[in-house]
C-alpha positions as CSV (number, residue, x, y, z in Angstrom):
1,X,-54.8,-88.0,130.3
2,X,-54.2,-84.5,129.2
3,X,-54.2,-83.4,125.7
4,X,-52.5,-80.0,126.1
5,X,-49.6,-79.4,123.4
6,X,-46.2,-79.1,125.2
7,X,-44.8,-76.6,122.7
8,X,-46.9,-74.2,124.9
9,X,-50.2,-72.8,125.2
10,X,-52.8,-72.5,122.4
11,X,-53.2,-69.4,120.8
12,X,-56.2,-67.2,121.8
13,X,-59.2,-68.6,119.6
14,X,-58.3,-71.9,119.4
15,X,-56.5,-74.0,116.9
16,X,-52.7,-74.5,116.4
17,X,-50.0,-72.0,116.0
18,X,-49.0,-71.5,112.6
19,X,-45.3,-71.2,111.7
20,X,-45.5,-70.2,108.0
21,X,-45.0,-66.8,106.9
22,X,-48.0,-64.4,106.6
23,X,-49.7,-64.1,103.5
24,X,-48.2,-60.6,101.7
25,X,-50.9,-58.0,102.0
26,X,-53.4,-57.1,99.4
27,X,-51.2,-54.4,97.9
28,X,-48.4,-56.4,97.1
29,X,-45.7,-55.0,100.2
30,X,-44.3,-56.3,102.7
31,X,-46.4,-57.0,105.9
32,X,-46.4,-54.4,109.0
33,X,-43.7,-55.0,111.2
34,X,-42.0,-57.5,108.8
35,X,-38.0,-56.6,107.7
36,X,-37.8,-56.1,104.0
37,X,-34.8,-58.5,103.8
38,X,-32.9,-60.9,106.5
39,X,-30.3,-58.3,107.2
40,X,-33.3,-56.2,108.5
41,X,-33.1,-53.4,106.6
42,X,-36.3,-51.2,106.0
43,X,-37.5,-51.5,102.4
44,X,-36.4,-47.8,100.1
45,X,-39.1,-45.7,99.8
46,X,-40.7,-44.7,96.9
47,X,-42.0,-41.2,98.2
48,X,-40.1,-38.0,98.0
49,X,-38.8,-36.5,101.3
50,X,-41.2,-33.9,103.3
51,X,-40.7,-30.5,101.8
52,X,-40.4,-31.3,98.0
53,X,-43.6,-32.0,96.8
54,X,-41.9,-33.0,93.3
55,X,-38.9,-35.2,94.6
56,X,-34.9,-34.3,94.6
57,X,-34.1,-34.4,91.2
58,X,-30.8,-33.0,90.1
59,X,-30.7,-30.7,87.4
60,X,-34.4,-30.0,86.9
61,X,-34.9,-26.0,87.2
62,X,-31.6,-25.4,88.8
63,X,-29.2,-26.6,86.3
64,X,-30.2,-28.1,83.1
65,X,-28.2,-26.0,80.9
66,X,-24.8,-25.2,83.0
67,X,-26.5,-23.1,85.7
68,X,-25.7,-23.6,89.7
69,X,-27.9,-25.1,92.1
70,X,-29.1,-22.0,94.4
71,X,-27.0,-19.6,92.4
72,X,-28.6,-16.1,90.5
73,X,-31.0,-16.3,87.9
74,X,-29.1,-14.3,85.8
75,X,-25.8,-15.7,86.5
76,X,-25.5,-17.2,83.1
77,X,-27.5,-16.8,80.0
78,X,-29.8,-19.4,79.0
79,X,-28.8,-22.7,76.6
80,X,-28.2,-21.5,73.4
81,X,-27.8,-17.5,74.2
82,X,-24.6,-15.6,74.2
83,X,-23.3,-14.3,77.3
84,X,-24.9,-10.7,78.2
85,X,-23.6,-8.1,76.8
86,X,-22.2,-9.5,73.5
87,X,-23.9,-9.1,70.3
88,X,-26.4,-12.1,69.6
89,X,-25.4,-11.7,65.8
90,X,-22.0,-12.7,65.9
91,X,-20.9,-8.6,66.5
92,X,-18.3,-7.5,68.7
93,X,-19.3,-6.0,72.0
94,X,-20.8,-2.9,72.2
95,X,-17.8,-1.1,74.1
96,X,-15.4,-2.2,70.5
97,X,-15.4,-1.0,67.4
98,X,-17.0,-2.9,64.3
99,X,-14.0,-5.5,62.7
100,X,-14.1,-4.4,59.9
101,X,-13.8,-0.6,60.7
102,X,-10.8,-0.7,62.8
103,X,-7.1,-1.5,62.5
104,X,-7.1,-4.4,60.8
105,X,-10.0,-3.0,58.0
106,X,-9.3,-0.4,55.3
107,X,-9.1,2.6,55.8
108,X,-8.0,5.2,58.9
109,X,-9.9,4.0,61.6
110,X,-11.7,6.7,64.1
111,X,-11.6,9.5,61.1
112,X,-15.8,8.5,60.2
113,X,-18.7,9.4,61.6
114,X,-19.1,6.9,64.1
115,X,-15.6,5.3,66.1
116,X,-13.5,3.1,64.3
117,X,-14.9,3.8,60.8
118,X,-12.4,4.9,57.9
119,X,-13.4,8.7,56.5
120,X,-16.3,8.3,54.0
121,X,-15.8,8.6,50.4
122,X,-15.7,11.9,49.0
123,X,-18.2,13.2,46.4
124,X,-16.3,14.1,43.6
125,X,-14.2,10.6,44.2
126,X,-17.6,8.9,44.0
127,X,-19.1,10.6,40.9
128,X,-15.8,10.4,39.3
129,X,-15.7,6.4,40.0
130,X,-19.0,6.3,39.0
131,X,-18.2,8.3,35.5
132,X,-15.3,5.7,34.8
133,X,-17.6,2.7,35.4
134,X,-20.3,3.8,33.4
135,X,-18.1,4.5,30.1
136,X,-16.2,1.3,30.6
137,X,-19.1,-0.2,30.2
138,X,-20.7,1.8,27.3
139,X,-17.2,1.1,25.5
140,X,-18.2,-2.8,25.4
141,X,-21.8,-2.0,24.9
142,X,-21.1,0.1,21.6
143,X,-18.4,-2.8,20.6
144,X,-21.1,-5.3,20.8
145,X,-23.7,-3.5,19.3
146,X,-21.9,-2.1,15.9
147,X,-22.1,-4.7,14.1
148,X,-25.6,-5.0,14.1
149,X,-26.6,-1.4,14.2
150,X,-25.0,1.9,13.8
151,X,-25.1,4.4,16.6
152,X,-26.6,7.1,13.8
153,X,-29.8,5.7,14.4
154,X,-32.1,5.8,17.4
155,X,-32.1,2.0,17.4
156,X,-28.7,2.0,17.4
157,X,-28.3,4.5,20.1
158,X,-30.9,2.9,22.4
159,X,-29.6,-0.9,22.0
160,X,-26.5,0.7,23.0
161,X,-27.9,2.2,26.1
162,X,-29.9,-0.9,27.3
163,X,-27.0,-3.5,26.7
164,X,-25.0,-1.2,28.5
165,X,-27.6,-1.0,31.5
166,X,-27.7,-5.1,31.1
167,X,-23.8,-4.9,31.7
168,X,-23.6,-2.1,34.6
169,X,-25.9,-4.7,36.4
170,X,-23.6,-7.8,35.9
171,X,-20.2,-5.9,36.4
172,X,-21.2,-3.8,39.5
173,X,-23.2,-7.0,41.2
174,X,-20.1,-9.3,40.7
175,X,-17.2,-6.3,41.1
176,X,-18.9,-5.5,44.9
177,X,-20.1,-9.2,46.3
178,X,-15.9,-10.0,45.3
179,X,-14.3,-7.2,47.4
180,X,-16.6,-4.3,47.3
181,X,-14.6,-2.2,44.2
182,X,-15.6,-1.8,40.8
183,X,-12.3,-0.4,38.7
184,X,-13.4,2.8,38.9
185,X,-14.1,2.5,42.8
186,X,-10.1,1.1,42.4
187,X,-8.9,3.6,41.0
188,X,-10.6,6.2,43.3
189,X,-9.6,4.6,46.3
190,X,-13.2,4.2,47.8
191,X,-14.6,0.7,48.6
192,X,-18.7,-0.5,49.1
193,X,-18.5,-1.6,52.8
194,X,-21.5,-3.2,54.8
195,X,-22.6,-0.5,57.1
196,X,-22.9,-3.0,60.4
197,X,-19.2,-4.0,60.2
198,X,-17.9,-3.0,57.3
199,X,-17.0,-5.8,55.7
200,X,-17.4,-6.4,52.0
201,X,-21.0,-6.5,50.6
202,X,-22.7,-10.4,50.3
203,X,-23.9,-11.2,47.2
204,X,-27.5,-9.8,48.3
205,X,-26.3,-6.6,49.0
206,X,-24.3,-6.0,46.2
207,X,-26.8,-7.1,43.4
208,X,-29.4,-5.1,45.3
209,X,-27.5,-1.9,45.3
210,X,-26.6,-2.5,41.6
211,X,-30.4,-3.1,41.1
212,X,-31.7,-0.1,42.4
213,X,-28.8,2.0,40.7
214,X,-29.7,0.9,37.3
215,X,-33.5,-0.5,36.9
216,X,-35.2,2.5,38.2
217,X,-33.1,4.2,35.2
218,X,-33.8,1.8,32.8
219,X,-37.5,2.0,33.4
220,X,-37.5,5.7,32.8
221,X,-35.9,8.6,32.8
222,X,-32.5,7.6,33.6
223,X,-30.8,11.0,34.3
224,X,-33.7,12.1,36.5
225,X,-33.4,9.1,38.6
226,X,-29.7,9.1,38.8
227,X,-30.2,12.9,40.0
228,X,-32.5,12.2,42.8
229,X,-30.7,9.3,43.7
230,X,-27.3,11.1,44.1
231,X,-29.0,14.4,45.7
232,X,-30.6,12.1,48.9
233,X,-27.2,11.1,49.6
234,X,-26.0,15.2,49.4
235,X,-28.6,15.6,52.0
236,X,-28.0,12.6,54.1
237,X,-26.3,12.3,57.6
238,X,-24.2,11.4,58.7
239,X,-23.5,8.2,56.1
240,X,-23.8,10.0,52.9
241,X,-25.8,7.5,51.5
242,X,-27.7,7.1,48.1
243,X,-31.1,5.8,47.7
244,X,-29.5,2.7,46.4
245,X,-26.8,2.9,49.5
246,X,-30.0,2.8,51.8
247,X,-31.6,0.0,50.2
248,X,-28.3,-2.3,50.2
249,X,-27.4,-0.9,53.9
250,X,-24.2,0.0,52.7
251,X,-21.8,2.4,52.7
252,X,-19.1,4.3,51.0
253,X,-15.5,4.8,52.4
254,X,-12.1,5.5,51.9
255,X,-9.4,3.0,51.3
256,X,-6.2,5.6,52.2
């Protein structure tokens, strides 16, 4: 009687066919040959596509901050940078006047050294602003000092001058950082402008420029310092500007 299976012939080796699935390989995937799912479709891969060692991923190096995909370089500035050609500062562009120097500043614009500034101050407008400042404040200086010393003195007379170098310092720091005139400077019609733009001194500026004005003078020899001072911005071009204008970065100019 024969003993051969009727389901067909035995496989080569011996033994039964088996009908179970094969066991998964030893790294996890699907075997050789098997479909990935019953609709047959090959499993995704996991590796990037010849020719980009790094995989296709959008954005990186061509377009993280705005830029296009195969476009220039230099098309657009990078994240965080103004576009080229404009001033990183917040300044207009180099082809425009600064804001404050034009029409909408004080001033007639394009009559100063450089285009769109207002004509600078003149001297004897500035020494004569300066003249009316300083006996303002020697007026209030005396007033406070009177009653408790008398100017026939030399106590007298140098409490005077050092409360009213103490004032000058207050009155011109707070008179410039507000719009850039003391009353003298008012009545002149000559403003402290920024040089960059021309807008009206920060508190920084202005206390420095009243600084250097007055300390150096207090310190010693007040009329030789105030000399020097005024003589550097005789001789300086094409801004006109004192020691203390140079220290501040500011500049004189007109207001008609």
């Amino acid at each position: 009687m024969s003993t051969q299976n009727p389901s067909g012939s035995e496989p080569e080796g011996g033994g039964q066919p088996s009908f179970d699935k094969q066991p998964p390989s030893p790294g996890g995937g699907t075997p050789e040959g098997a479909p990935s799912d019953p609709s047959g479709n090959p499993p995704p891969s996991s590796t990037p596509p010849p020719g980009s060692p790094y995989g296709d991923r959008p954005g990186a190096y061509g377009g993280d901050y705005g830029g296009t995909p195969g476009g220039s370089p230099y098309g657009q500035p990078p994240y965080g940078q103004p576009p080229y050609g404009q001033d990183p500062y917040g300044g207009p562009p180099s082809d425009q006047p600064p804001p404050g120097y034009g029409p909408a500043g004080h001033g007639t614009p394009g009559a100063g050294p450089v285009p769109g500034m207002p004509p600078l101050g003149t001297w004897p407008n500035r020494i004569l602003a300066q003249v009316i400042d300083y006996v303002l404040v020697q007026i209030v200086a005396i007033i406070l000092v009177l009653p408790f010393a008398t100017l026939s003195d030399r106590s007298g007379e140098a409490g005077a001058f050092w409360l009213a170098c103490g004032l000058y310092l207050i009155y011109d720091g707070v008179m410039l950082s507000r719009d850039g005139q003391t009353l003298g400077k008012k009545a002149m019609k000559i403003r402290v402008a920024m040089l960059i733009d021309g807008s009206t001194p920060p508190p920084a500026a202005a206390w420095t420029r009243a600084a250097v004005f007055i300390l150096p003078a207090v310190i010693c020899c007040a009329a030789l310092w105030w000399l020097i001072d005024g003589l550097f911005g005789v001789f300086d071009k094409p801004y006109r500007q004192c020691l203390h204008d140079k220290a501040a970065k500011t500049v004189v100019v007109s207001t008609v």
